[in-house]
C-alpha positions as CSV (number, residue, x, y, z in Angstrom):
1,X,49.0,-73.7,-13.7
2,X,46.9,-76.4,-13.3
3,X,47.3,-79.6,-11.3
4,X,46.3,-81.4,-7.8
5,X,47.1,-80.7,-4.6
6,X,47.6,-84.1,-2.6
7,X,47.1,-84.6,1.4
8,X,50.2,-82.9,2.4
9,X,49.6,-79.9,-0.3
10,X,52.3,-80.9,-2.4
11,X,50.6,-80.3,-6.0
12,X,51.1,-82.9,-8.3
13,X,50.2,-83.3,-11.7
14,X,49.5,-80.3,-14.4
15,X,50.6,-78.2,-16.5
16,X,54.5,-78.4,-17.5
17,X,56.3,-75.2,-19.3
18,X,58.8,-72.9,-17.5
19,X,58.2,-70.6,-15.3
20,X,58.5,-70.9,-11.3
21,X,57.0,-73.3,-8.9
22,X,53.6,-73.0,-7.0
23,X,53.5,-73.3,-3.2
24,X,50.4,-74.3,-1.6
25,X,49.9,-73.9,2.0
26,X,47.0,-76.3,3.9
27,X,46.0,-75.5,7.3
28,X,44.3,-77.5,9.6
29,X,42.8,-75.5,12.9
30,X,40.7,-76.9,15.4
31,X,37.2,-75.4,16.4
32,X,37.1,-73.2,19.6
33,X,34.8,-75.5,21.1
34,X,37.1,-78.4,20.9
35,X,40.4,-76.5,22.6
36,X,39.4,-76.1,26.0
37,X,39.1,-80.3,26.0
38,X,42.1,-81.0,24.0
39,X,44.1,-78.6,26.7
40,X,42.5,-80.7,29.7
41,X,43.2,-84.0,28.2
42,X,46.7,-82.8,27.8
43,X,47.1,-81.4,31.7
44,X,45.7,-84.8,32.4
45,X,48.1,-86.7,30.6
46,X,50.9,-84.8,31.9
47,X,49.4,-85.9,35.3
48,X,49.2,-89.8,34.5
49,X,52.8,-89.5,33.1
50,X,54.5,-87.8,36.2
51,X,52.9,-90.7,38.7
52,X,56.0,-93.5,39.9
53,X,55.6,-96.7,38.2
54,X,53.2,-99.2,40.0
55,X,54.3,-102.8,39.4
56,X,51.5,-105.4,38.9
57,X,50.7,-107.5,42.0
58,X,48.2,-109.5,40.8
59,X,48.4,-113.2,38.8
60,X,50.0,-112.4,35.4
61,X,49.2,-116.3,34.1
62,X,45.9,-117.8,34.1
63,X,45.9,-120.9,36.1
64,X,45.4,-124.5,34.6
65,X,42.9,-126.2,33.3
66,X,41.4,-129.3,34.8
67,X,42.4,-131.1,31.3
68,X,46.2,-129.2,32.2
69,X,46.4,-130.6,35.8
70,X,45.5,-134.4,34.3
71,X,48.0,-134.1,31.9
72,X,50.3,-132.9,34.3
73,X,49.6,-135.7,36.9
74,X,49.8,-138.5,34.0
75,X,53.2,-137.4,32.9
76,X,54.3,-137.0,36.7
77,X,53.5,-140.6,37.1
78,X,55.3,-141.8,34.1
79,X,58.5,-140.7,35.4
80,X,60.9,-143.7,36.3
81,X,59.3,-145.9,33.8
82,X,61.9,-148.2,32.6
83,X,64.2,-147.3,35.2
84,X,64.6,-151.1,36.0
85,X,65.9,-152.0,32.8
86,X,68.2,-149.5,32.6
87,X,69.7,-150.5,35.3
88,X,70.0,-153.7,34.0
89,X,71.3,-152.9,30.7
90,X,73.8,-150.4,32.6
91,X,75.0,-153.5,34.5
92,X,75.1,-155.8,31.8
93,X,77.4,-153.1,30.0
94,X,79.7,-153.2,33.3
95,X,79.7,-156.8,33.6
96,X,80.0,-157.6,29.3
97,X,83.1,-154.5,29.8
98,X,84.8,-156.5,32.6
99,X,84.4,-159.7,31.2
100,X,86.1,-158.4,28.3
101,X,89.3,-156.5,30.0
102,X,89.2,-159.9,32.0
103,X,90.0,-161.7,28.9
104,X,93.9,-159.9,28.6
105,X,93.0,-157.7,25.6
106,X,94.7,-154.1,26.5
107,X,92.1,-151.4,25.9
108,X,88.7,-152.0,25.5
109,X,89.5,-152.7,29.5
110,X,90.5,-148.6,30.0
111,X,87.1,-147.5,29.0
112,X,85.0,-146.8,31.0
113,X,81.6,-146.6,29.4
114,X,79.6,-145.8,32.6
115,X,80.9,-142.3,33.3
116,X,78.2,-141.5,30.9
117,X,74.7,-140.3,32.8
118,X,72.1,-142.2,31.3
């Protein structure tokens, strides 16, 4: 019977008719000079994999840039801006909603707009 035997010696291909199957056994062996290091990398893996775990102590995130830190310091400083005016447009919204309820109109008076947090 004829045919191809593939990496994991299944054959493939050839001839078709009856008859029984054909079993193909592949053997792989290592060389005697490779088995005494294969055994002592093994012993020594055995060894690495029984030690406790060890956390890291050192820094696990590289520090900034000096590009970073400016940006950083830039933004920092732009904090607040505007605050002013929203203040004053949070008053005027106080004083335009008590103006209003001040007027006798039932409602609009309840609502209390500035229990949002801006």
């Amino acid at each position: 019977m004829g045919g191809i035997v593939n990496p994991i010696g299944r054959l493939i291909g050839g001839g078709g008719g009856g008859g029984g199957g054909q079993t193909v056994v592949q053997r792989s062996e290592l060389p005697d000079w490779l088995e005494a290091p294969i055994k002592e990398n093994i012993d020594l893996a055995k060894q690495i994999a029984s030690r406790p775990y060890q956390a890291y102590g050192g820094q696990t995130v590289a520090g900034l840039s000096p590009l970073q830190n400016q940006a950083l310091a830039l933004t920092q400083s732009g904090l607040g801006t505007g605050q002013a005016q929203l203040n004053a447009a949070q008053q005027a919204v106080q004083n335009a909603i008590s103006g209003y309820g001040n007027v006798g109109m039932a409602g609009p008076a309840n609502i209390s707009a500035m229990s949002l947090t801006p």
